[in-house]
Backbone as CSV, one residue per row, in Angstrom:
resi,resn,N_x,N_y,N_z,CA_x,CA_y,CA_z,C_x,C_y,C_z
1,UNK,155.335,-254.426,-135.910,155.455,-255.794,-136.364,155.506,-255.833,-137.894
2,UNK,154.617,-255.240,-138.738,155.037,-254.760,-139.795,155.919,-254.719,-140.536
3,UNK,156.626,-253.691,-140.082,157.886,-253.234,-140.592,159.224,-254.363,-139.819
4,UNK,158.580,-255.151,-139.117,159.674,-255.968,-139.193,159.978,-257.466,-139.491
5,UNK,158.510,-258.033,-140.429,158.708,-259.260,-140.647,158.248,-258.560,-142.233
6,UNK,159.029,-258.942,-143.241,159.428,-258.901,-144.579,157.894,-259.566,-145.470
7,UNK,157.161,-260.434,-144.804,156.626,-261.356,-145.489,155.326,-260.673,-144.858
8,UNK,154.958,-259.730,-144.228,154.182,-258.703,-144.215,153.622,-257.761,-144.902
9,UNK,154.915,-257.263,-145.570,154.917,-256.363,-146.702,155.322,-256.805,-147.849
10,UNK,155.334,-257.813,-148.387,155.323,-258.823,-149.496,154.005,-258.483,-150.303
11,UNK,153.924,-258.392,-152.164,153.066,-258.390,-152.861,154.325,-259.365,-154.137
12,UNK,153.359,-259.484,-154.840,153.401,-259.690,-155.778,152.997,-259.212,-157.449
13,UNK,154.300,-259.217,-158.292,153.872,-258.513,-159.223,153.895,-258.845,-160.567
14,UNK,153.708,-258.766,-161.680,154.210,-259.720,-163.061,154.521,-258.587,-163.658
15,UNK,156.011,-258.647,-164.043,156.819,-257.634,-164.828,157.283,-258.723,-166.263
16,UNK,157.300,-257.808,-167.726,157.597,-258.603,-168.538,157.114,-259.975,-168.341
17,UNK,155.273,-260.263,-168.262,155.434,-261.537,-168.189,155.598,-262.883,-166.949
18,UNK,156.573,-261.938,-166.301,157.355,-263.110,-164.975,156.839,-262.350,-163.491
19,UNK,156.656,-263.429,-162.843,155.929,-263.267,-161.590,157.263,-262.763,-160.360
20,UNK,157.214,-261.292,-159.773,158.070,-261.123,-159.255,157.682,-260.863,-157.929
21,UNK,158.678,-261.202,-156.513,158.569,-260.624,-155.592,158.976,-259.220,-154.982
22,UNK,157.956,-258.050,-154.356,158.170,-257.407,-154.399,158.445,-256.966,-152.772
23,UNK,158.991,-256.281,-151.932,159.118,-256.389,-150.414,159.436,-254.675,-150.286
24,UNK,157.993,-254.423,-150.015,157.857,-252.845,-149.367,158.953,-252.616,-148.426
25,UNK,159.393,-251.148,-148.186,160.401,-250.305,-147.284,159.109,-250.796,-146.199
26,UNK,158.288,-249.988,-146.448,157.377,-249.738,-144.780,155.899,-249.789,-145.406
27,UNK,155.037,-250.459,-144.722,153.489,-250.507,-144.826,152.673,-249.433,-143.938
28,UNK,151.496,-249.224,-144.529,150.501,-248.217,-143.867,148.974,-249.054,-143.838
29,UNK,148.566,-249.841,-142.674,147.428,-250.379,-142.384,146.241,-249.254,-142.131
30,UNK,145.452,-249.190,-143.038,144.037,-248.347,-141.906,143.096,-249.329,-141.447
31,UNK,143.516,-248.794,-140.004,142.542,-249.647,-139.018,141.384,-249.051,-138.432
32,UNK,139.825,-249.171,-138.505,139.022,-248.320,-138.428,138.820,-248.930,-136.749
33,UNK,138.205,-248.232,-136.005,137.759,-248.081,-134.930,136.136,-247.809,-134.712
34,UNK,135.143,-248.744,-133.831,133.947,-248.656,-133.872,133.898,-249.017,-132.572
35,UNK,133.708,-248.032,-131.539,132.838,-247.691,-130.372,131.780,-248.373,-130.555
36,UNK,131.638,-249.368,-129.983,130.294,-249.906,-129.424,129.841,-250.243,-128.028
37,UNK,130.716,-249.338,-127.009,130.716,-249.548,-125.591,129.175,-248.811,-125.231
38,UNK,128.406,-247.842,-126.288,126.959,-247.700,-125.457,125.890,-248.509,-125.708
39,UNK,126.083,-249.500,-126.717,125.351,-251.003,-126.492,125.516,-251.979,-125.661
40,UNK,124.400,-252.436,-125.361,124.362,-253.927,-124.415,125.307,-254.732,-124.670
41,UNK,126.263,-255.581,-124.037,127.046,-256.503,-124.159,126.160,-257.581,-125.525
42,UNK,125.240,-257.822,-125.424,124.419,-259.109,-126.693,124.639,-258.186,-127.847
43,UNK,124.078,-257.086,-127.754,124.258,-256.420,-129.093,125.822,-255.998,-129.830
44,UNK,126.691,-255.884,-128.866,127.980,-255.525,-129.183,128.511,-257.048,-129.742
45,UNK,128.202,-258.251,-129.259,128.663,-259.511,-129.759,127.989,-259.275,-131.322
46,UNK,126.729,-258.943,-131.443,126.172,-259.603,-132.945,126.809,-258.253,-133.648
47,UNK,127.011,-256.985,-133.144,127.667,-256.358,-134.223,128.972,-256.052,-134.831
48,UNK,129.765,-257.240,-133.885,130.965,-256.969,-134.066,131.243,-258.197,-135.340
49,UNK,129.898,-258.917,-135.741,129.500,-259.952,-136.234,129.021,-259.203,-137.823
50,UNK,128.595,-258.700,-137.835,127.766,-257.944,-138.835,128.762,-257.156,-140.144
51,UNK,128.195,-258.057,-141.183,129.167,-258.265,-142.089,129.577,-256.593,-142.831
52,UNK,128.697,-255.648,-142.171,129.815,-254.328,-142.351,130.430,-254.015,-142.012
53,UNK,130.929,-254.352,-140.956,131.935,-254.329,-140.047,133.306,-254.961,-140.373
54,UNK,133.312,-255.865,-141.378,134.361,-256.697,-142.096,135.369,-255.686,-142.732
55,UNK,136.528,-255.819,-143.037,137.500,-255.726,-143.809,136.295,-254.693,-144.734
């Protein structure tokens, strides 16, 4: 999906001054993964909650 909507891979940059759009070839997301299937269902809700777990 990425690599195929443009406004995905969109930044922005200021060259000389002027605010330019910039539109990546291809993006690289790291998406971390956290196993929490050997906790209790209550505990897996509040830690999927738990602000280290954020971005």
């Amino acid at each position: 999906m990425r690599d195929r909507y443009e406004t995905l891979r969109t930044t922005f940059v200021v060259v000389e001054g002027d605010l330019v759009q910039v539109i990546a070839p291809s993006l690289t997301i790291p998406v971390s993964v956290i196993d929490l299937r050997h906790l209790p269902a209550t505990e897996r809700e509040a830690e999927t909650r738990h602000p280290k777990n954020r971005f």
